[in-house]
C-alpha positions as a Markdown table, in Angstrom:
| # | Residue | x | y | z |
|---|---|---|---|---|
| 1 | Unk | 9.3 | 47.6 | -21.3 |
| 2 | Unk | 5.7 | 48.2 | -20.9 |
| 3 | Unk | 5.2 | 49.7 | -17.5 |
| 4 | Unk | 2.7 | 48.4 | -14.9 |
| 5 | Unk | 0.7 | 50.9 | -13.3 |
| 6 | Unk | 1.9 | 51.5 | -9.7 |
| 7 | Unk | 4.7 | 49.6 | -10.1 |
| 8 | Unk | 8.5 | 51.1 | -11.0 |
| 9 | Unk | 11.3 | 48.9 | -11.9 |
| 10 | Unk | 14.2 | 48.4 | -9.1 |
| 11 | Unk | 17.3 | 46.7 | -9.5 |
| 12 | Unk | 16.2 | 44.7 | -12.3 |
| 13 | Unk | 12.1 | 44.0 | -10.9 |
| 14 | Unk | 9.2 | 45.1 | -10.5 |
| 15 | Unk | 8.6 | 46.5 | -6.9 |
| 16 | Unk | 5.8 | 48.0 | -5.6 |
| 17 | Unk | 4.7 | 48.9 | -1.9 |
| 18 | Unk | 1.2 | 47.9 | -0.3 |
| 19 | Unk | -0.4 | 49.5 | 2.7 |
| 20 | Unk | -3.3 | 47.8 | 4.6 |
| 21 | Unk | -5.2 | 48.9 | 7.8 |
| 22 | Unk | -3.9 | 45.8 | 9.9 |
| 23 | Unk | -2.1 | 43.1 | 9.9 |
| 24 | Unk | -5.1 | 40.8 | 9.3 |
| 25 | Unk | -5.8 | 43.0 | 5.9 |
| 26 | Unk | -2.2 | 42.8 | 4.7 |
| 27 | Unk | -1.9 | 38.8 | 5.5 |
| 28 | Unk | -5.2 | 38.2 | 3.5 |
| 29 | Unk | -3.8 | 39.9 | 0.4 |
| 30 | Unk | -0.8 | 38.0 | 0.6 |
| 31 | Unk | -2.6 | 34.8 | 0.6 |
| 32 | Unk | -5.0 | 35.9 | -2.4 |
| 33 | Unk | -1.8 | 36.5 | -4.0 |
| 34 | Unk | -0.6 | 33.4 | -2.8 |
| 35 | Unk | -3.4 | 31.4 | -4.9 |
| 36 | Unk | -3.2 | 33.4 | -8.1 |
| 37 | Unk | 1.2 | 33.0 | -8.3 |
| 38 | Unk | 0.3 | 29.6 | -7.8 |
| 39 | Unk | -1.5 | 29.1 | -10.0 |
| 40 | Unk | 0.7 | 31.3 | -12.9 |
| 41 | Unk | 3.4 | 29.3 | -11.3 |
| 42 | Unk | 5.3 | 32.1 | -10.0 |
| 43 | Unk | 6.1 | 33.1 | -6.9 |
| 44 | Unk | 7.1 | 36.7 | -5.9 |
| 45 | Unk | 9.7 | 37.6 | -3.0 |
| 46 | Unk | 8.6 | 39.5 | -0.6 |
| 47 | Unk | 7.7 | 40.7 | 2.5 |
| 48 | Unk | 5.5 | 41.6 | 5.5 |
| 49 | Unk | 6.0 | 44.2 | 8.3 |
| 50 | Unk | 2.3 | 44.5 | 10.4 |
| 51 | Unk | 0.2 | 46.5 | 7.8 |
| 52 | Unk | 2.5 | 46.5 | 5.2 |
| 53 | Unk | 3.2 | 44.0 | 2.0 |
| 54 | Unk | 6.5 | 44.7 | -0.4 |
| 55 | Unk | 6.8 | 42.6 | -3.6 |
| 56 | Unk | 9.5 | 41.8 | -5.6 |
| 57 | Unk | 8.9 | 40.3 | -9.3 |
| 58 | Unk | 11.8 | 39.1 | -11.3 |
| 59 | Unk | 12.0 | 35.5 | -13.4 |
| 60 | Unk | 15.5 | 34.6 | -12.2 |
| 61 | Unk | 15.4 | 31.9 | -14.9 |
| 62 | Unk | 16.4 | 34.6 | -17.7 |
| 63 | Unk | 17.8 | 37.5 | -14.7 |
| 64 | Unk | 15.1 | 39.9 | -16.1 |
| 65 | Unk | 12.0 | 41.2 | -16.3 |
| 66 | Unk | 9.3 | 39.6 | -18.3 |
| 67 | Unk | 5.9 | 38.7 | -19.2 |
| 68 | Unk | 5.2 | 36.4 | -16.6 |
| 69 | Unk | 6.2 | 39.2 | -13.9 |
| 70 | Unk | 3.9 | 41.8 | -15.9 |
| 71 | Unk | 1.3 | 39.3 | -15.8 |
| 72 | Unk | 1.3 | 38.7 | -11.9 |
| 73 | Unk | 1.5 | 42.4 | -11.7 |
| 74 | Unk | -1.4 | 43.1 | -13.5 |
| 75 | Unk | -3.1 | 40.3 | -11.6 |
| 76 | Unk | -2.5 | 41.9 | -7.6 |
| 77 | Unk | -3.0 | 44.8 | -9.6 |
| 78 | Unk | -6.8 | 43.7 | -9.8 |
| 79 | Unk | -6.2 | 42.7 | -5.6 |
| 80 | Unk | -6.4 | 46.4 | -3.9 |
């Protein structure tokens, strides 16, 4: 598997940590990344504690890791 930079693989996904100033900084990166896994049609799990954002990319269609998750990666990658 190729590896996305600042992401490591977990229980079968690609999970990586995010760490805003505020609340109001975290819930604005989740909605940019909102309009881009729209758009790829898929749609990580996460979640949202104040100034913190953790993502969870997995394509439960095939109960892997693909390219669609290294893709959205790649994309919130180009986010922070």
């Amino acid at each position: 598997m190729d590896e996305v930079p600042g992401w490591r693989l977990e229980n079968g996904a690609l999970c990586r940590d995010f760490a805003f100033a505020d609340f109001a900084q975290a819930f604005g990166f989740m909605a940019r990344v909102a309009l881009v896994a729209e758009k790829q049609d898929h749609h990580p799990e996460w979640s949202n504690v104040y100034n913190r954002v953790s993502i969870r990319l997995v394509s439960h269609d095939v109960g892997a890791v693909t390219g669609r998750d290294r893709r959205l990666a790649l994309a919130i990658n180009g986010m922070v």
